[in-house]
Backbone as CSV, one residue per row, in Angstrom:
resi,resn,N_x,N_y,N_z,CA_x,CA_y,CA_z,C_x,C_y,C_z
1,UNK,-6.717,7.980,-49.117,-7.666,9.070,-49.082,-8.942,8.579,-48.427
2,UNK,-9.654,9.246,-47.700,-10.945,9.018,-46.822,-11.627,10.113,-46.891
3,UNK,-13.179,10.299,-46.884,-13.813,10.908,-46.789,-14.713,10.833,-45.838
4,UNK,-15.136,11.609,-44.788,-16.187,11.219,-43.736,-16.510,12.477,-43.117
5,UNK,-17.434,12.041,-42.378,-18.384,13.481,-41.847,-18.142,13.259,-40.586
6,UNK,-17.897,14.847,-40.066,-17.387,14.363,-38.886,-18.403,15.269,-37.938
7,UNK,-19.338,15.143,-36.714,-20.104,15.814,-36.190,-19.666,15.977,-34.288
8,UNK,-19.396,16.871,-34.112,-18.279,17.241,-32.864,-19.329,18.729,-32.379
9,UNK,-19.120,18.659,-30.726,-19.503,19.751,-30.389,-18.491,19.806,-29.066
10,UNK,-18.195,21.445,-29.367,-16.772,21.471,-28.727,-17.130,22.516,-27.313
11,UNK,-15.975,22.668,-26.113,-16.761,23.740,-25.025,-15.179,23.964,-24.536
12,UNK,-14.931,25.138,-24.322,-13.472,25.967,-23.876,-14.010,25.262,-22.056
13,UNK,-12.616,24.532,-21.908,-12.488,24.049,-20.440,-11.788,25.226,-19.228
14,UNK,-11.864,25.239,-17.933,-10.806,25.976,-17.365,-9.911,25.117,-16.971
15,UNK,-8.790,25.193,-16.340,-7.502,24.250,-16.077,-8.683,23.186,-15.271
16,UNK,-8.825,23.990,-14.334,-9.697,23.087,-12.782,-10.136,22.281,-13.607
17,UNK,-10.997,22.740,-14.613,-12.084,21.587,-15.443,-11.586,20.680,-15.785
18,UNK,-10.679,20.877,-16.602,-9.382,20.157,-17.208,-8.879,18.665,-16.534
19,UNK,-8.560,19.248,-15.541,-7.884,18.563,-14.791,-9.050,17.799,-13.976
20,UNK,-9.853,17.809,-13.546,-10.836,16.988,-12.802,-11.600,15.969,-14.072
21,UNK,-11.904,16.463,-15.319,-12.058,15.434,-16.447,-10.621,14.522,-16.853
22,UNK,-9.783,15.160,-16.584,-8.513,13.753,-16.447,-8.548,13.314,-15.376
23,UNK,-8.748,13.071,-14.270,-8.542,12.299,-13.374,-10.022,11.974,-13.380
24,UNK,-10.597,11.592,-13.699,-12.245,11.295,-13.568,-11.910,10.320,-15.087
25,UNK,-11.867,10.628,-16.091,-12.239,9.912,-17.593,-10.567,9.378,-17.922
26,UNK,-9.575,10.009,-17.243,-8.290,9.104,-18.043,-7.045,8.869,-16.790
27,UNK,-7.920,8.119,-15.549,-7.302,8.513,-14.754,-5.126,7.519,-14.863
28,UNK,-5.035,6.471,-16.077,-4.255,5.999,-16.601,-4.019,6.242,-18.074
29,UNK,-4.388,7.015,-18.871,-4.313,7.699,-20.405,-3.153,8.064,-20.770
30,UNK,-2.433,8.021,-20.939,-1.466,9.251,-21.285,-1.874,10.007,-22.587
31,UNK,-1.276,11.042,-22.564,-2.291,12.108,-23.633,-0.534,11.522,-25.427
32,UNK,-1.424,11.838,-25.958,-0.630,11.923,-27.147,-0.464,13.181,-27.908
33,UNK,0.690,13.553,-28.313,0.711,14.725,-29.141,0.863,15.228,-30.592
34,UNK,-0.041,16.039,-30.909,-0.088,16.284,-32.421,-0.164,17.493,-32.839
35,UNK,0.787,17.662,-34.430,1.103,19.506,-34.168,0.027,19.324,-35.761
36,UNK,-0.567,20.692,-35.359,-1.723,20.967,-37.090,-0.689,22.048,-37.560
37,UNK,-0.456,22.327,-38.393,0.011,23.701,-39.679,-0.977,23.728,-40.412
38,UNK,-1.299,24.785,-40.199,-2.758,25.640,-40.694,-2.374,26.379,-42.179
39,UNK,-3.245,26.246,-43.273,-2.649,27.136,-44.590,-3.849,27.526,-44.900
40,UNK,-3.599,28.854,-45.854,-4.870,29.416,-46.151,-4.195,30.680,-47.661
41,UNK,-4.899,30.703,-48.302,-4.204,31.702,-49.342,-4.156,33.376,-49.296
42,UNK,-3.658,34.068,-49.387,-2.990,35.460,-49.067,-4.139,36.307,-48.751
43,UNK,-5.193,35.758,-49.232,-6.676,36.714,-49.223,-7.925,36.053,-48.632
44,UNK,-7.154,34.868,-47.810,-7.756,34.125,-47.163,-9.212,33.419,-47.753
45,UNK,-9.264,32.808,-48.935,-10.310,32.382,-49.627,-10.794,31.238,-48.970
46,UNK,-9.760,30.386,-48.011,-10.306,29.299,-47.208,-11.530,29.241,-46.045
47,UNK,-10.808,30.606,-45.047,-11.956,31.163,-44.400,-12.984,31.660,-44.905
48,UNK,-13.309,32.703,-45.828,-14.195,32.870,-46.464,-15.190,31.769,-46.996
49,UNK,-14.889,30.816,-46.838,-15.709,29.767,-47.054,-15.797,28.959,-45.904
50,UNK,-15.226,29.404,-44.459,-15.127,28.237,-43.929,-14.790,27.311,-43.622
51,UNK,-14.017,26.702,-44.124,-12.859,25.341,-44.344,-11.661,25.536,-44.049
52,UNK,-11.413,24.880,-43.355,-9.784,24.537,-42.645,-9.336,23.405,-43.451
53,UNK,-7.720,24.268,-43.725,-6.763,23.038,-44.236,-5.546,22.854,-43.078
54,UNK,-5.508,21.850,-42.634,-3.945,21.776,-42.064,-3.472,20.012,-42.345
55,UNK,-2.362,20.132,-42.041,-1.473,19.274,-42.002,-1.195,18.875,-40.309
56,UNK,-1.415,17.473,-40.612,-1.521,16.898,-39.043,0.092,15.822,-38.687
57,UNK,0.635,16.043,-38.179,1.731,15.784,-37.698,1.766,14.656,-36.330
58,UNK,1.655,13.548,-36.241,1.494,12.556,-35.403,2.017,11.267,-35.202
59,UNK,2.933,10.620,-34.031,3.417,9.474,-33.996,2.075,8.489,-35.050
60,UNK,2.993,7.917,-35.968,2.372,6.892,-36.655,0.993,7.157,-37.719
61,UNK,0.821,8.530,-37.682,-0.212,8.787,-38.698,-0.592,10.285,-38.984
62,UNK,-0.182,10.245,-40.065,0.236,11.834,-40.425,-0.934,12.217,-41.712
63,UNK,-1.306,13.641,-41.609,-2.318,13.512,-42.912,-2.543,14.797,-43.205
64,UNK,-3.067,15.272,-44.574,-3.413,16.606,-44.985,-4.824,16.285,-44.739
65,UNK,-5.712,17.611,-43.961,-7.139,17.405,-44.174,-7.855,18.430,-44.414
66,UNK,-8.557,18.446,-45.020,-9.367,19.857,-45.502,-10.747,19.450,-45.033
67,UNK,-11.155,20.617,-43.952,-12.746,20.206,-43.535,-13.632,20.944,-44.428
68,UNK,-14.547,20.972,-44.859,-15.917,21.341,-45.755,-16.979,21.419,-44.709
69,UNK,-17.549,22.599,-44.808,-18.964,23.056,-44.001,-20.149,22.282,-44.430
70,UNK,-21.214,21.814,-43.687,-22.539,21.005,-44.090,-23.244,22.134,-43.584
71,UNK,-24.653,21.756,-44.068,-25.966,22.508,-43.780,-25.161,22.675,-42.170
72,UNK,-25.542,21.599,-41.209,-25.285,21.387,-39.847,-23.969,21.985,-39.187
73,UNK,-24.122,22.909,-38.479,-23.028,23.981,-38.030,-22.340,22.871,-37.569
74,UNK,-22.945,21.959,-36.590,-21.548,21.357,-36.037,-20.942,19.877,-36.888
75,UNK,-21.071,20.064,-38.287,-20.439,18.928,-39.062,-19.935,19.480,-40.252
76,UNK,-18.683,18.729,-40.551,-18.006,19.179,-41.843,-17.513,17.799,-42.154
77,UNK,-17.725,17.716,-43.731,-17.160,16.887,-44.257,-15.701,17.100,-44.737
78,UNK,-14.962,15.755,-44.215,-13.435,16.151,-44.261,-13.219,15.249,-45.289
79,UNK,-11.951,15.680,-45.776,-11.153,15.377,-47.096,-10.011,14.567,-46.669
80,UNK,-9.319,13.885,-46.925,-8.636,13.078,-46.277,-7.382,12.362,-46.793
81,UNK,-6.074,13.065,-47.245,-5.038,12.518,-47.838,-4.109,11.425,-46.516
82,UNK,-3.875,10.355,-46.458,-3.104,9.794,-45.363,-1.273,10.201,-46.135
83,UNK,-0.459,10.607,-44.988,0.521,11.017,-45.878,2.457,9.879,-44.440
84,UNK,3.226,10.083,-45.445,4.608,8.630,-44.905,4.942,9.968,-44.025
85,UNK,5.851,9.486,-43.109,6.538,10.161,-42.450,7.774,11.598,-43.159
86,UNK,8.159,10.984,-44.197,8.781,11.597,-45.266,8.169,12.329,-46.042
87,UNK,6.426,12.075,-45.991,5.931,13.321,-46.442,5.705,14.043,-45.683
88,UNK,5.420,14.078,-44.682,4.980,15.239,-43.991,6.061,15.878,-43.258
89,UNK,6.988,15.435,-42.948,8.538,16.183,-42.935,8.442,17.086,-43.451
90,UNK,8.682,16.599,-44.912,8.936,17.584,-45.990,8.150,18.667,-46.476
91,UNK,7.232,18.200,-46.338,5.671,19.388,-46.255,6.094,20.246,-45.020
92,UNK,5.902,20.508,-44.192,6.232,21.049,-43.261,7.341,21.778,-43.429
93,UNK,8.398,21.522,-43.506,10.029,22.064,-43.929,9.638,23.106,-44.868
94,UNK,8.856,22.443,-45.880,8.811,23.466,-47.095,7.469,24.539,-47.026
95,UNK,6.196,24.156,-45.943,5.321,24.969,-45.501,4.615,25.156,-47.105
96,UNK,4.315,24.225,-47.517,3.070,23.519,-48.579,2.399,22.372,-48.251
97,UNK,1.291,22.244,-48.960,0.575,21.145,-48.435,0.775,19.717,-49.923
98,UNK,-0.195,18.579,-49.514,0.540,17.602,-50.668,-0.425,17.899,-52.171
99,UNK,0.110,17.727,-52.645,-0.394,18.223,-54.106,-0.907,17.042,-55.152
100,UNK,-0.208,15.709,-54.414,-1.029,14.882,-55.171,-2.544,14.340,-54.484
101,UNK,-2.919,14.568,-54.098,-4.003,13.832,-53.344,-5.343,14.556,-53.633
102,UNK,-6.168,13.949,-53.121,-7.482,13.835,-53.007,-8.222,15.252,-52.353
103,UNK,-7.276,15.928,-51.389,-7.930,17.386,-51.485,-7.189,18.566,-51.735
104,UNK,-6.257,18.379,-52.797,-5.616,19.404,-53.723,-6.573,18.957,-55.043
105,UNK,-6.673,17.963,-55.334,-8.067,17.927,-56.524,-9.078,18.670,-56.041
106,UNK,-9.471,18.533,-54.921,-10.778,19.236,-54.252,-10.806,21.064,-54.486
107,UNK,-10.015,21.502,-54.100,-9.132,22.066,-54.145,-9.069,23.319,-55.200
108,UNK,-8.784,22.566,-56.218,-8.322,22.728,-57.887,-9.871,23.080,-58.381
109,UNK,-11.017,22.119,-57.873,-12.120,21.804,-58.449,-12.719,23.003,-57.505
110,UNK,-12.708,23.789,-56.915,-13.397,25.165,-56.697,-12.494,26.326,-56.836
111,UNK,-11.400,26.209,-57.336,-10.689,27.362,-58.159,-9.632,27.813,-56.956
112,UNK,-9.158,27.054,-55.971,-8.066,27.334,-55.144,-6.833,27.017,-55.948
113,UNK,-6.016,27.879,-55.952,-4.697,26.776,-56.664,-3.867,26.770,-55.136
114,UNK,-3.383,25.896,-54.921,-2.880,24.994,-54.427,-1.063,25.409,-53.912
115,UNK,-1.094,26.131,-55.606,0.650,26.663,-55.136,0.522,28.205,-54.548
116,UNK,-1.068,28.574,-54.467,-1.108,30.104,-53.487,-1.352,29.897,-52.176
117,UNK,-1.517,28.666,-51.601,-1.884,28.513,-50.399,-0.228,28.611,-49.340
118,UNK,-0.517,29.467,-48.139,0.827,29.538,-47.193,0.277,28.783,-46.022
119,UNK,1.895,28.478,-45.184,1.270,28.102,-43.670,0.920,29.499,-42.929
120,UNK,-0.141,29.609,-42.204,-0.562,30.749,-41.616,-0.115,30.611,-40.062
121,UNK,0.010,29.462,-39.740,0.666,28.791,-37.743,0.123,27.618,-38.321
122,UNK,1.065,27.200,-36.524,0.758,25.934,-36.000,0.964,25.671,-34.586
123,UNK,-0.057,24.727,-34.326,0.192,24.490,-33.318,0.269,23.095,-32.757
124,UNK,0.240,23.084,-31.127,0.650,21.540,-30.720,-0.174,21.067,-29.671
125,UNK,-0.832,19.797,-29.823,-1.819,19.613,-28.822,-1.911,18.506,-28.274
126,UNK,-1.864,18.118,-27.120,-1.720,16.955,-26.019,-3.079,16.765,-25.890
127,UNK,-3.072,15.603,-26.460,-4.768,15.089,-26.637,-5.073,13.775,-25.845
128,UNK,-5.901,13.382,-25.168,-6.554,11.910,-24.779,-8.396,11.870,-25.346
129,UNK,-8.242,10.660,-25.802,-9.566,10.232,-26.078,-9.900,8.953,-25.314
130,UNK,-11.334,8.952,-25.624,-11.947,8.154,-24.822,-13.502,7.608,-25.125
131,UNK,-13.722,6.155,-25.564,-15.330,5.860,-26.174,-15.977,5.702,-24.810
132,UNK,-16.956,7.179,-24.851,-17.857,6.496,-23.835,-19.216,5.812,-24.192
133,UNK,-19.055,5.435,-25.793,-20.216,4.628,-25.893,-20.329,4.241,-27.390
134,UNK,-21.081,3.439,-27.895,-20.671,3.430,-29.738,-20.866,4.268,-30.239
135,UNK,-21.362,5.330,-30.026,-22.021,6.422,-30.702,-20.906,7.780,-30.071
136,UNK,-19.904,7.807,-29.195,-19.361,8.728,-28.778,-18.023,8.625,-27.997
137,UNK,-17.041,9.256,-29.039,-15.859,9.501,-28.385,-15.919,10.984,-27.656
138,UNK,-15.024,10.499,-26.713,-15.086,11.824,-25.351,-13.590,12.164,-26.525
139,UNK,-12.986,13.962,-25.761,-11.773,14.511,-26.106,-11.229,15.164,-25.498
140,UNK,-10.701,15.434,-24.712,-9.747,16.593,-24.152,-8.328,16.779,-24.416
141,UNK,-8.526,18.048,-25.196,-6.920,18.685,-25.388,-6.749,19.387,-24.875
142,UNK,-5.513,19.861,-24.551,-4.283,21.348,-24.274,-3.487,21.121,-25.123
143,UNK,-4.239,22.275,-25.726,-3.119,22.911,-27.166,-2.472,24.568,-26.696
144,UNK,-1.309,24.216,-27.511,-0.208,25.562,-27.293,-0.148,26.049,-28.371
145,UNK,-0.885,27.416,-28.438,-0.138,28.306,-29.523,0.819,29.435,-29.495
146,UNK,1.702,29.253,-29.403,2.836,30.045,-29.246,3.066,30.043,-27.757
147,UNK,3.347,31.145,-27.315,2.917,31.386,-25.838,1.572,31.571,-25.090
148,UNK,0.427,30.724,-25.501,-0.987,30.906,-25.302,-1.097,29.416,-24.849
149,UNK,-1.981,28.923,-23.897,-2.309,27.709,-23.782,-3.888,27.405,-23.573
150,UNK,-4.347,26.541,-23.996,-5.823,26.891,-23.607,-6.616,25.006,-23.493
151,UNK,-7.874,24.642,-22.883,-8.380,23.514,-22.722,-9.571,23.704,-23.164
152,UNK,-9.928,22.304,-24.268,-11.193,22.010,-24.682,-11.596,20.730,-24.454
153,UNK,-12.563,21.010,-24.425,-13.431,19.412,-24.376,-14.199,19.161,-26.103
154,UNK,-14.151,17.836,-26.454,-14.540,17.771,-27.516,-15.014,16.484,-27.609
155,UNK,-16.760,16.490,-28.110,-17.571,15.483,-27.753,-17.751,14.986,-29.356
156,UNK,-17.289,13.851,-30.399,-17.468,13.630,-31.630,-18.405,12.385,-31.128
157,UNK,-19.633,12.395,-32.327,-21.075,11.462,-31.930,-21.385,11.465,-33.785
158,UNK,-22.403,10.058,-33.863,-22.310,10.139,-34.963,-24.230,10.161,-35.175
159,UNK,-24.751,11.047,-34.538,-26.099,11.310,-34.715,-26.146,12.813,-33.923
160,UNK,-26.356,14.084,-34.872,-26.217,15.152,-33.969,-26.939,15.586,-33.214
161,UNK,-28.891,15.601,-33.383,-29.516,15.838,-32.553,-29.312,15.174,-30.800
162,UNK,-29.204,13.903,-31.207,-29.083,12.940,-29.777,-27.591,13.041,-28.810
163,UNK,-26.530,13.649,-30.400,-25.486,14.085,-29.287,-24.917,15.258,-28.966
164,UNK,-26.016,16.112,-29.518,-26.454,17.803,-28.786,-26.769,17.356,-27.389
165,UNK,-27.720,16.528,-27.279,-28.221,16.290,-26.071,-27.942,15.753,-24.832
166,UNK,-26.928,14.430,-25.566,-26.030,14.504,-24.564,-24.760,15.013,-24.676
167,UNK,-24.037,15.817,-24.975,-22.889,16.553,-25.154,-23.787,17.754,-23.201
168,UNK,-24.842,18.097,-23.812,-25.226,19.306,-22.900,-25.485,18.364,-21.495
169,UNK,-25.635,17.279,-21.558,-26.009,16.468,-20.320,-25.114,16.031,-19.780
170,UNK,-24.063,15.978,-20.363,-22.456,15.590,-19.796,-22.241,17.134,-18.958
171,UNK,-22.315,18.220,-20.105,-21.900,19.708,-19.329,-22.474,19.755,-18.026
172,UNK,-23.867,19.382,-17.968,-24.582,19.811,-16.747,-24.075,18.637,-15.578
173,UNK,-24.221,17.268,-16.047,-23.484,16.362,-14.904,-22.067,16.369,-14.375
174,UNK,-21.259,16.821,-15.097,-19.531,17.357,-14.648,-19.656,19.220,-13.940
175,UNK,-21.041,19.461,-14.688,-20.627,20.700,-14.227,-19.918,21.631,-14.317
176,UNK,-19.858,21.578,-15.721,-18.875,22.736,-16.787,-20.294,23.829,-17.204
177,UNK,-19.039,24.960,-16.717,-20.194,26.129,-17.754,-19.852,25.654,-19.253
178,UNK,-21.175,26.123,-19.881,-20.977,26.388,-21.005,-20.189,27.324,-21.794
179,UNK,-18.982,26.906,-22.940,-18.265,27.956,-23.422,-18.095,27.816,-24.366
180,UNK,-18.703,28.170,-25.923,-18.385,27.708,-26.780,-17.203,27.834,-27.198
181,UNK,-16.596,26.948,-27.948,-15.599,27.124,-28.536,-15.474,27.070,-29.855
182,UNK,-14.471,28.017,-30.434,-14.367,28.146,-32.214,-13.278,27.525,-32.525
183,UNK,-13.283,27.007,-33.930,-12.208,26.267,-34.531,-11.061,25.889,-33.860
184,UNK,-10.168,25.327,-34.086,-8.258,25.476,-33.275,-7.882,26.562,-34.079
185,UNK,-7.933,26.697,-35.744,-7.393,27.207,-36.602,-7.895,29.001,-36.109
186,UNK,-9.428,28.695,-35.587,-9.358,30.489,-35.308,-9.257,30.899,-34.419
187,UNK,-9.117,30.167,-33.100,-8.391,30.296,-31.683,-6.717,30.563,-32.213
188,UNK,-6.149,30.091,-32.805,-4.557,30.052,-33.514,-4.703,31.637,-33.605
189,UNK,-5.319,31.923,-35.036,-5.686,32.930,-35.591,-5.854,34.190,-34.592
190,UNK,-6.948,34.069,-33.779,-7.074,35.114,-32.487,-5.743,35.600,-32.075
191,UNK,-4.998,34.613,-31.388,-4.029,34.377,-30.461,-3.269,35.585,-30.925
192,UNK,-2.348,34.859,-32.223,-1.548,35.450,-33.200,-1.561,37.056,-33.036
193,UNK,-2.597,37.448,-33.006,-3.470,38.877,-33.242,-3.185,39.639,-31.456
């Protein structure tokens, strides 16, 4: 189990964009892929608060995570069960999340129960990262939801004022419009709709 704050500011890419930040930042990367299953309870009490739960599905490291909203729009403190290959199989198969861990207590402790929560989607995302400095991993995914495909850029820094600043100074030197982007879970959500 881990707990950490995670402070990310994210911007909807176009392919062109896409593709000129891979051959510019990963021009040898290969991207890795990871599927989230998104859950939320019938009356959606998760959104209503904000917080995403999914289940992360990944060569060699698999995990339930529940993000938590901070004062700071662009940081949430995440919850952090690490889960075996055999669990998250099986989670998945059965479209529940893990029940012993560290954010099903969380969980429990603001009046979610745990056995009302469903998978709502999922999706799958070809990701490369990249430190462009101690203070900042670069991100670019293409994630697929269903028949939808879409590109983000995603700048995680661990001081937010200074990496507002440069997150927007990267936009203006590559030369990306600005686009904000919302959650994966409510881009999923949109899609679906």
């Amino acid at each position: 189990m881990s707990k950490e704050l995670e402070i990310e500011f994210k911007n909807m890419l176009t392919k062109i964009e896409f593709e000129q930040l891979i051959t510019k930042y990963f021009p040898t990367t290969p991207a890795f892929s990871q599927t989230n299953c998104y859950f939320d309870t019938p009356n959606t009490q998760l959104k209503k608060l904000s917080m995403g739960l999914r289940l992360r599905k990944r060569s060699g490291k698999h995990e339930c995570t529940l993000k938590v909203p901070t004062e700071n729009t662009h940081a949430y403190q995440e919850i952090t069960d690490n889960l075996t290959e055999e669990q998250i199989t099986h989670l998945i198969k059965e479209k529940r999340i893990y029940a012993q861990g560290e954010v099903a207590r969380y969980l429990e402790s603001i009046n979610i129960p745990i056995n009302e929560l469903n998978m709502i989607g999922s999706l799958t995302t070809n990701r490369r990262e990249k430190k462009l400095n101690n203070n900042t991993l670069l991100v670019v995914d293409e994630s697929y939801f269903d028949k939808m495909i879409d590109f983000e850029l995603e700048m995680e820094v661990t001081n937010s004022s200074q990496g507002e600043q440069f997150f927007n100074d990267f936009l203006i030197k590559e030369e990306i419009k600005r686009r904000p982007a919302s959650k994966k879970i409510a881009r999923m959500i949109e899609y679906q709709s």
